[in-house]
C-alpha positions in Angstrom: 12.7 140.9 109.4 16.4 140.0 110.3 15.0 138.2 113.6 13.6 135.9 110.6 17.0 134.6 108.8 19.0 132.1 109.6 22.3 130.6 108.4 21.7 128.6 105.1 23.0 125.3 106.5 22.9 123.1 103.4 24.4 126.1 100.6 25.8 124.5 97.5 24.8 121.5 99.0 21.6 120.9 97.6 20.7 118.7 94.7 18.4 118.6 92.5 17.4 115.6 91.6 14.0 114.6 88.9 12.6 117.8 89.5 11.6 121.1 88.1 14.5 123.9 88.1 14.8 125.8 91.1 13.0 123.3 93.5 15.3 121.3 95.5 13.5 117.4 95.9 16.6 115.9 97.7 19.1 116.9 99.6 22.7 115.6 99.6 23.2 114.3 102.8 26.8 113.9 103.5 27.4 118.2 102.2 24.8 118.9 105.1 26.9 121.0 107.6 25.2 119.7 110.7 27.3 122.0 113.2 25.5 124.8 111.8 22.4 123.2 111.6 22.8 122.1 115.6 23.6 125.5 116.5 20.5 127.2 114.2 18.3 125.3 116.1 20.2 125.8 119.9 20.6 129.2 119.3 16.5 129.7 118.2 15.5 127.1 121.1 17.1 129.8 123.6 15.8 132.6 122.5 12.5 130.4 123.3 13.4 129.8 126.9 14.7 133.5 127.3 11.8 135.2 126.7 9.4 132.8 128.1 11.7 133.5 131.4 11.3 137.1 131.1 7.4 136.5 129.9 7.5 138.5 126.3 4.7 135.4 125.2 4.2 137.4 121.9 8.1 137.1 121.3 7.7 133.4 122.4 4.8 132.9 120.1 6.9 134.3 117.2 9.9 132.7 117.8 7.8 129.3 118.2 6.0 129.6 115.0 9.9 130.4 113.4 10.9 126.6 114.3 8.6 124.4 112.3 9.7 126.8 109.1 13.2 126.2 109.8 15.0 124.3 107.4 18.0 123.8 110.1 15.0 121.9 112.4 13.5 120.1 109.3 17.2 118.7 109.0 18.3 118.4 112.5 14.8 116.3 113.0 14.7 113.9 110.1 18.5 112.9 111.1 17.5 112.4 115.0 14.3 110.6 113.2 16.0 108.5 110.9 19.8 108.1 111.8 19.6 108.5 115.8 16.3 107.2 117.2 16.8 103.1 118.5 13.3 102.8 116.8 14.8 103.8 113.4 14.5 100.9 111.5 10.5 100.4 113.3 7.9 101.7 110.5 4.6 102.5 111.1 1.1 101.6 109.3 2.8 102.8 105.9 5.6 100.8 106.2 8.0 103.6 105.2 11.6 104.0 106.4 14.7 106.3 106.0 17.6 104.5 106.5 19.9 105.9 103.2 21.4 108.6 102.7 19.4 109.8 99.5 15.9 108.4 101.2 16.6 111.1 104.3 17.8 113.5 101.8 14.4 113.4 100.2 12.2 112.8 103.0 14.1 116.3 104.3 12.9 117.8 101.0 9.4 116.8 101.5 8.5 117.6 104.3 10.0 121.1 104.7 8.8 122.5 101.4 5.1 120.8 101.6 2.9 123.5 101.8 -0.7 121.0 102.3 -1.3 120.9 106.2 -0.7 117.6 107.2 -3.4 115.3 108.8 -2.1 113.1 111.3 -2.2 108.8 110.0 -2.7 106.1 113.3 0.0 104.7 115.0 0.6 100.9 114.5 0.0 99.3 118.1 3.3 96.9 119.0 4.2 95.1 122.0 7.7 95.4 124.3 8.4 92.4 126.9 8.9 94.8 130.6 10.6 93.4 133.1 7.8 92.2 135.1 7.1 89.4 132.4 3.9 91.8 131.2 4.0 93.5 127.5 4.5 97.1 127.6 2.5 98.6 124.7 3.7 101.6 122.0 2.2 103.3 119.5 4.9 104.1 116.7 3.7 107.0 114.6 4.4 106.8 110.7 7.7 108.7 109.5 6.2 111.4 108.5 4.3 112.2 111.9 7.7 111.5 113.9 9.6 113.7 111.7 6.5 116.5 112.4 6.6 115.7 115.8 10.3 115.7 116.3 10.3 119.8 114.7 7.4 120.9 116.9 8.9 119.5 120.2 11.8 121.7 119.5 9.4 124.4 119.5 7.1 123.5 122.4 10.0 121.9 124.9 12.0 125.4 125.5 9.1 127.2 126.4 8.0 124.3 129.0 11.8 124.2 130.4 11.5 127.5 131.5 8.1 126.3 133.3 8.5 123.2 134.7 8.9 122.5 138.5 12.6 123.0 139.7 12.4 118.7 140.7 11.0 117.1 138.3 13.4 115.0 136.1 12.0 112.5 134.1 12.3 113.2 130.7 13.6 116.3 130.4 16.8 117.3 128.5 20.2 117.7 130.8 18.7 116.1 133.8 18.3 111.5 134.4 17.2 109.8 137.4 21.0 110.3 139.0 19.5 114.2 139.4 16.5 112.9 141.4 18.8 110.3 143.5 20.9 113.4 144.3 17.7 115.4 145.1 16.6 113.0 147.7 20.4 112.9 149.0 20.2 116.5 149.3 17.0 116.6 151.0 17.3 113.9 153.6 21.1 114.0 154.4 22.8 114.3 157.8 22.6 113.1 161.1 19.2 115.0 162.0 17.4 115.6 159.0 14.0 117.6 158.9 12.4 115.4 156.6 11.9 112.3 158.3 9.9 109.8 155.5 9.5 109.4 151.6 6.7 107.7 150.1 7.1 106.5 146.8 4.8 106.6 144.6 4.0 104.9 140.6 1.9 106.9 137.9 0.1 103.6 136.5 -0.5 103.7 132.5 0.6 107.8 132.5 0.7 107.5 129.2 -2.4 106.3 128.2 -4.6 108.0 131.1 -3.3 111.9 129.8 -6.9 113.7 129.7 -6.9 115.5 126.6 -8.4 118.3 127.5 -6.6 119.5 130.3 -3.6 119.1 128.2 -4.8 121.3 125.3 -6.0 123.9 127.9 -2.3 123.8 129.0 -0.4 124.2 125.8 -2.5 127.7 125.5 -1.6 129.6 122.5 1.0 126.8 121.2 0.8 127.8 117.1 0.7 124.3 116.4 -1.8 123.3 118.8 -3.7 122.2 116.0 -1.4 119.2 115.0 -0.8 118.1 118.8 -4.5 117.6 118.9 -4.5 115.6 115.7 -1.6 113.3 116.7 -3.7 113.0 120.3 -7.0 112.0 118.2 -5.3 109.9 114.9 -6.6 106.5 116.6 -4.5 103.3 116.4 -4.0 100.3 114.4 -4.1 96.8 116.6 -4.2 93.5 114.2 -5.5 95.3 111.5 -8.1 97.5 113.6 -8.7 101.2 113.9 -9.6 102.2 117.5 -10.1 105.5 118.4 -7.9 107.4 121.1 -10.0 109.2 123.6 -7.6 109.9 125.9 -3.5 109.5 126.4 -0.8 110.1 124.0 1.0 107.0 122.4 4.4 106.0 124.1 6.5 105.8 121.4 5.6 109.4 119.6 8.8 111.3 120.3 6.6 114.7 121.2 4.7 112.2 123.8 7.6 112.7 126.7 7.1 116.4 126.5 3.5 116.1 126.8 3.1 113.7 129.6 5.5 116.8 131.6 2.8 119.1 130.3 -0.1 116.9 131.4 1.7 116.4 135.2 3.1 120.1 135.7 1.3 121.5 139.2 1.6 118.2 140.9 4.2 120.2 142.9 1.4 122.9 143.8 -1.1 120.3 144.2 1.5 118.5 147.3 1.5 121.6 148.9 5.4 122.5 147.5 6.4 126.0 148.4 10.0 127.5 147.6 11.8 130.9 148.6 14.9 132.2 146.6 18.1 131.7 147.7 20.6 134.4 147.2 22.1 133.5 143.9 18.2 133.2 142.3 18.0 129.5 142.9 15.0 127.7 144.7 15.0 126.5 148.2 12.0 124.4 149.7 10.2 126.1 152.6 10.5 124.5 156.2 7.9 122.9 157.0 6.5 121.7 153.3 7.2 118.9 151.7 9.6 118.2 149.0 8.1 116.4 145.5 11.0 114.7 144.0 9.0 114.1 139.8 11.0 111.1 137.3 7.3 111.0 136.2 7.1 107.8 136.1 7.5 107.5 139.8 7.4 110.3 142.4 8.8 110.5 145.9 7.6 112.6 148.1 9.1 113.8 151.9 7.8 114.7 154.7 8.5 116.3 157.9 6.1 113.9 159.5 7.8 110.8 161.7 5.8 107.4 161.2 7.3 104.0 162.3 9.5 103.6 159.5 12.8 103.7 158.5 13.9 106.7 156.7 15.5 105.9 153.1 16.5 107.1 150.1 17.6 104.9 146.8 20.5 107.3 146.6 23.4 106.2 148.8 21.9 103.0 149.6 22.4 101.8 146.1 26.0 103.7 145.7 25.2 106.9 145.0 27.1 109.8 146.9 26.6 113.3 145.8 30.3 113.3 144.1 29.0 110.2 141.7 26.0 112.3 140.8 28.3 115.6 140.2 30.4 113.6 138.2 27.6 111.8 136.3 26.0 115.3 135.4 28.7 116.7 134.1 30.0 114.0 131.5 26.4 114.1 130.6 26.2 117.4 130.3 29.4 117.5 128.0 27.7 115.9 125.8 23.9 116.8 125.9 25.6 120.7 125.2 27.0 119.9 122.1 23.1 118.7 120.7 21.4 122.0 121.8 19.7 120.4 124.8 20.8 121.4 128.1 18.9 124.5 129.8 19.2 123.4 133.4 23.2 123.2 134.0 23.2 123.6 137.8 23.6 120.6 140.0 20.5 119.2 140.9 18.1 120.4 139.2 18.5 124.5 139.7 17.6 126.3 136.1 19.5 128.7 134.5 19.8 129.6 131.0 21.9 127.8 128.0 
């Protein structure tokens, strides 16, 4: 039962405010100590990725169903939510925001002490100018759902960090397309490199194309598979319409990122990837295979082949030596640490634990 508790982060810091002795219906914001909420959450997200590393799943499942009953993740999530996000001040079909003190207080409250399951509400379809001249379209999830979403991934992302493909980059906590230029660099440096060629390659609509059942089959015995599925199926709002959602996840849920990983993980296995240990643990790529290089939005991919082409890499041709991407890592890292995030801390991509 003591694997159960966790610091009280909030203490004499909760108010009660219009409601019935002994239940809390707001909390005072600015009494929240959020260093101990931060580290309540890091501490529990490890202990995630540990034992998913040494494959305990029934300690993973229990740990896992710990995080959406945490009051230090309710917290941490509504602030990230409300107070953090860019798309803070964006509502969804409800029209409901948090952007006061006393209305993320009480949205905190809420949500962490309602005991009805929740049923997942449409997103409200809106439209983002790319750089193309096209509209990019997002699907922004009411508060309530981002907030929901926003505890869970800190549930389902350590378990997945400890999964994932040593290259792949995009969206994933600690790591940034500098990573992935300095993988390339890595891979195709020197004077006689054996990889000769990189294709490039774009995911079109990888969002909206993720095939629901393969991802469900792939989150396993996730205890709140349940609500995935239901923020998957909740449908979407377009001038007024409901249309259903079939397939994909929308791009603007902040559990979608996490997902789309999930939905692409074995693309490595599927190129025909293969790694050997080096001495210190960390992964090497075999001779001879090629080397799958994941941002997901775009993946390159070289080969030992030699084609009439000239060999390149982003990397150094746009600036980029292996000291800028060092250097880039570790401010990042600096400060990716101090919000609980960071499990890969190794240049380039190699895992080790927090």
């Amino acid at each position: 039962m003591a694997e159960m508790m966790e610091p009280t982060p909030v203490g004499p810091c909760v108010s009660l405010v219009n409601g019935p002795e002994g239940v809390s219906t707001s909390f005072d914001w600015h009494s929240i100590d959020w260093a101990s909420c931060e580290e309540n959450v890091r501490r529990l997200r490890q202990r995630i990725f540990k034992a998913t590393r040494e494959e305990d799943w029934k300690k993973v499942r229990n740990l896992q169903k710990l995080m959406p009953r945490s009051l230090s993740n309710t917290l941490v999530s509504v602030k990230r939510v409300t107070q953090q996000s860019n798309g803070r001040r964006t509502a969804g079909i409800d029209g409901e925001r948090a952007l006061t003190p006393r209305a993320r207080g009480t949205l905190a409250a809420e949500i962490h002490q309602s005991s009805k399951p929740w049923k997942a509400k449409p997103v409200k379809r809106v439209f983002i100018p790319k750089s193309n001249g096209k509209q990019r379209p997002l699907g922004i999830p009411v508060i309530r759902d981002r907030v929901s979403q926003a505890r869970v991934k800190n549930a389902l992302e350590p378990e997945w960090e400890a999964r994932f493909e040593p290259r792949s980059y995009g969206f994933r906590p600690g790591r940034s397309c500098q990573d992935a230029i300095g993988a390339v660099y890595v891979t195709a440096r020197g004077t006689s490199p054996k990889r000769l060629w990189v294709l490039d390659a774009d995911l079109s609509a990888a969002f909206d194309r993720i095939d629901h059942g393969h991802l469900m089959s792939s989150l396993g015995q996730f205890p709140a598979r349940d609500l995935i599925e239901g923020w998957l199926r909740a449908g979407v709002i377009d001038r007024g319409r409901f249309a259903p959602t079939d397939e994909g996840t929308p791009q603007g849920g902040v559990i979608s990122p996490v997902l789309l990983n999930i939905a692409l993980h074995g693309m490595e296995q599927a190129a025909g990837c293969h790694y050997r240990q080096r001495a210190n643990g960390a992964p090497r790529s075999v001779e001879g295979t090629p080397v799958l290089v994941d941002t997901p939005m775009t993946s390159s991919c070289s080969g030992t082949a030699k084609p009439k082409c000239a060999r390149s890499s982003n990397g150094w041709k746009n600036g980029w030596s292996r000291e800028d991407c060092t250097s880039m890592r570790k401010r990042r890292r600096s400060s990716t640490s101090r919000r609980a995030l960071t499990f890969s801390d190794s240049p380039f991509g190699e895992h080790v634990e927090a």
